[in-house]
PAPA-500056 format. One record per residue: residue in one letter; x, y, z of N, C-alpha, C, O in turn. Coordinates in pm, whole numbers, plus 50000, padded with zeros to 5 digits. Layout:
residues N
AXYZXYZXYZXYZ...
This chain:
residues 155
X229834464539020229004465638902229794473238795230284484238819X229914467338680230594475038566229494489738494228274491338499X230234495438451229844505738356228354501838268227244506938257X228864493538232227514486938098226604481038209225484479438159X226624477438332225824469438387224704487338434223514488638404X225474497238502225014507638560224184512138440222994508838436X224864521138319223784524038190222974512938184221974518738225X222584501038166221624496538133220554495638204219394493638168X221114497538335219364497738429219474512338463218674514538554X220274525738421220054534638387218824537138326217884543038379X218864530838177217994533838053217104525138064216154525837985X217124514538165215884502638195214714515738286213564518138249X215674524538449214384530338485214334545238370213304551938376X214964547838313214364561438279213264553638113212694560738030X213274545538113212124539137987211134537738066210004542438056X211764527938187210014528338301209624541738330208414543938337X210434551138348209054563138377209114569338258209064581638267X209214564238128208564572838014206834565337977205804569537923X207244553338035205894543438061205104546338109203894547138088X206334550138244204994554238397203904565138335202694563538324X204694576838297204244588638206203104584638158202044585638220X203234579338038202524574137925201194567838028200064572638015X201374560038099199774559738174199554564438260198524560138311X200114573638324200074588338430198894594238353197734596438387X199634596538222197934605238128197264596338104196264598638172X197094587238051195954578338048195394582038200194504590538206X195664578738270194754576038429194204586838424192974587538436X195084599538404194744614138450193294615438369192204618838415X193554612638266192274613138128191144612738180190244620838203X191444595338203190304586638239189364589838368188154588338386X190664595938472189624596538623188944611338612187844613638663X189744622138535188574634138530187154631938469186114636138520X187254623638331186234621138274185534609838321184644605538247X185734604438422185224592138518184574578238354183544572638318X185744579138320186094565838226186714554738295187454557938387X186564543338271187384532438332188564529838309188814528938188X189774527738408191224527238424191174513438297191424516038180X190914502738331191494491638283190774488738163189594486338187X191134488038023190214487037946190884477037833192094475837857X190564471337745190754464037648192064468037573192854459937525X192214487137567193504491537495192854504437518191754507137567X194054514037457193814525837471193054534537303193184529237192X192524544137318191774550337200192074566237206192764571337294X191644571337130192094584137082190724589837147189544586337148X191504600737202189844608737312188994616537212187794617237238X189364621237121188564626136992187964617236964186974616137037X188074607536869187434595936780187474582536787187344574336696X187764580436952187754568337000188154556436947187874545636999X188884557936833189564547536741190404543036862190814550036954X190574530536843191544521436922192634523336880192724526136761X193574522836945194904525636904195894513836898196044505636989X196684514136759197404497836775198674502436851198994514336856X199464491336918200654494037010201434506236970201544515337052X202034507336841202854510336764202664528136803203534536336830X201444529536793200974541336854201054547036981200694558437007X201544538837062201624544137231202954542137266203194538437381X203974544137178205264542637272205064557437310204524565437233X205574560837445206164571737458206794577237368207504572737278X206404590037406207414604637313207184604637175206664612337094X207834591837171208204588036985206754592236889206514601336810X205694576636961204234582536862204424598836819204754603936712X204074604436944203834616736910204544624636790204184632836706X205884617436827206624626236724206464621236603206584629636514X206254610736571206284599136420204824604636372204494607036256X204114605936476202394613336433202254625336397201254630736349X203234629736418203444646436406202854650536499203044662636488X201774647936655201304651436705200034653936623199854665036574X199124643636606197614645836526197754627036546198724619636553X196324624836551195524610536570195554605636404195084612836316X196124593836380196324589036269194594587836174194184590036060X194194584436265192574582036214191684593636212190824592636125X191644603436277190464616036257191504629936221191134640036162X192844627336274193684636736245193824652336347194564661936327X192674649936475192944659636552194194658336617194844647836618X194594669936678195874674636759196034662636859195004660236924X196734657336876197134654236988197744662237093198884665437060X197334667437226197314676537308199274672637367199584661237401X200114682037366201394684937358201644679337550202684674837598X200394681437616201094676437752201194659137748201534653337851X200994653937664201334637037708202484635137663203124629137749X203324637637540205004639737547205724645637662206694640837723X205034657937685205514661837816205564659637967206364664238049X204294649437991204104643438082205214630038090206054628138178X204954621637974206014614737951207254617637948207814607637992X207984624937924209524633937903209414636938075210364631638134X208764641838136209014650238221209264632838381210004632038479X208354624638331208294608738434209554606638414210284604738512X210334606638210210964599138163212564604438256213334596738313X212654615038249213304627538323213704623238488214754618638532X212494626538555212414621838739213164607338743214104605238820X212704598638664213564585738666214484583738665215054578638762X215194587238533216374585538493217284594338620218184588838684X216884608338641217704614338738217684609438890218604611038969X216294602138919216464597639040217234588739078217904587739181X217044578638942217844566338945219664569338979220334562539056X220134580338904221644583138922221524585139074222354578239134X220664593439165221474597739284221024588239390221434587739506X220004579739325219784569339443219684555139405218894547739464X220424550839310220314536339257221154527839356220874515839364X222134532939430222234525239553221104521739713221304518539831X220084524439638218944525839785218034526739690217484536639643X217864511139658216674511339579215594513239650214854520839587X215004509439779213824511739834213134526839854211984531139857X214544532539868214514549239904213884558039765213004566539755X214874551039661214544552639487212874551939488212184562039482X212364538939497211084535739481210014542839562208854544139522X210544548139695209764556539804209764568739743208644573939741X210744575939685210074585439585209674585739447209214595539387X209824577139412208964576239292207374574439338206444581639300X207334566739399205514565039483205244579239531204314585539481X206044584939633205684600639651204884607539510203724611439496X206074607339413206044617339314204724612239243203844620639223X204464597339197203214599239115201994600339222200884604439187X202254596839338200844600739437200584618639428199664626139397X201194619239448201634637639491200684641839341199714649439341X201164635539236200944642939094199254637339093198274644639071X199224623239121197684620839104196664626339198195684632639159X196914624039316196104638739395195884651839392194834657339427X196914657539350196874670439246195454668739130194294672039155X195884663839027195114658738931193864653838941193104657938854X193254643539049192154637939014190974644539057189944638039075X191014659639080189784669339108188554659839157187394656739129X189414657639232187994647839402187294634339342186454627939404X187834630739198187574614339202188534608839281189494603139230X188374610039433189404597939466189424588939501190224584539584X188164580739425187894564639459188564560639302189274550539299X188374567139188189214564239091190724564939064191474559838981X190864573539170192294581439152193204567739242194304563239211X192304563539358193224549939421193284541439360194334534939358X191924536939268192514526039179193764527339069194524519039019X193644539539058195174539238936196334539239042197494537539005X196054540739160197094543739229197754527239268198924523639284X197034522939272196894503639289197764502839175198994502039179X197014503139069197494498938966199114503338938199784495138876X199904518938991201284524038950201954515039067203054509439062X200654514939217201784507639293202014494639270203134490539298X201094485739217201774468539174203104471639066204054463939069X203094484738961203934480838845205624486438909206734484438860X205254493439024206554498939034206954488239173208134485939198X205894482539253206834468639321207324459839260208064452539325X207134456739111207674447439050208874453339000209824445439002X209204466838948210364471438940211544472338996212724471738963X210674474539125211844479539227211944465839279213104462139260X211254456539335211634439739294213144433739217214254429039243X212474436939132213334427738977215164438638967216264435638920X214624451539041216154460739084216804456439143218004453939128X216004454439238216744448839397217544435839361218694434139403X216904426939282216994410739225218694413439170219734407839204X218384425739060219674426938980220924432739099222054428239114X220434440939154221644450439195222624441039297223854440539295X221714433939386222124423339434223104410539369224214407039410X222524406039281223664397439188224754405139097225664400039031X224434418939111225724423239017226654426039156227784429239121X226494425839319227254431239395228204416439425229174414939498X227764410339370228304396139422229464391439379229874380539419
């Protein structure tokens, strides 16, 4: 595997867990306040304005928003950059020491957001498995579509 092949699925998983992040808090949100995981789009927990895409990248919104909801203008609460930064972080570093063992890679990443959502879901944990469904389909398709690559770049 060349250099450019390694950085790019470098910066492919550390974007997936700025993602993962990014609906780590959504879920977290949603299952304390026993709101529904899967919904039409996401909204601002103040003023329930829907939020257009442009608004939910990781990190960035926050920062382009200044941290405040474009529409009512409350704070946006400083742990969802950080939640995000901190997924975006575990990824990227996991990925360097175990991107040769992708399954091993993916076995802790599942640890780490189970670990964090059981922590978190203060005894909803009929909600807390459904998000858990939901991180585990997005990260078998990851670690899938890894396996897919790492394999044809060994060839």
């Amino acid at each position: 595997m060349t250099s450019f092949h390694f950085i790019v699925l470098f910066i492919c998983a550390s974007l997936f867990g700025g993602v993962m992040g990014a609906y780590f808090g959504t879920v977290d949100h949603r299952v304390r306040h026993d709101e529904p995981l899967i919904t039409t789009g996401c909204y601002c927990p103040s003023c329930r304005h829907k939020l257009p895409v442009h608004h939910q990248i990781p990190i960035l919104s926050w920062i382009f928003l200044k941290g405040r909801c474009r529409f009512c203008h409350e704070p946006i609460p400083v742990r969802y950059p950080l939640i995000e930064g901190g997924f975006l972080l575990f990824y990227g570093v996991s990925f360097l020491l175990l991107w040769r063992r992708p399954l091993v890679l993916a076995a802790g990443w599942y640890l780490f957001f189970t670990a964090l959502l059981l922590l978190r879901c203060q005894g909803h944990y009929r909600s807390a498995f459904k998000g858990w469904c939901i991180f585990a389909g997005y990260h078998l398709l990851f670690t899938a579509l890894l396996g897919i690559i790492l394999a044809a770049l060994s060839e």
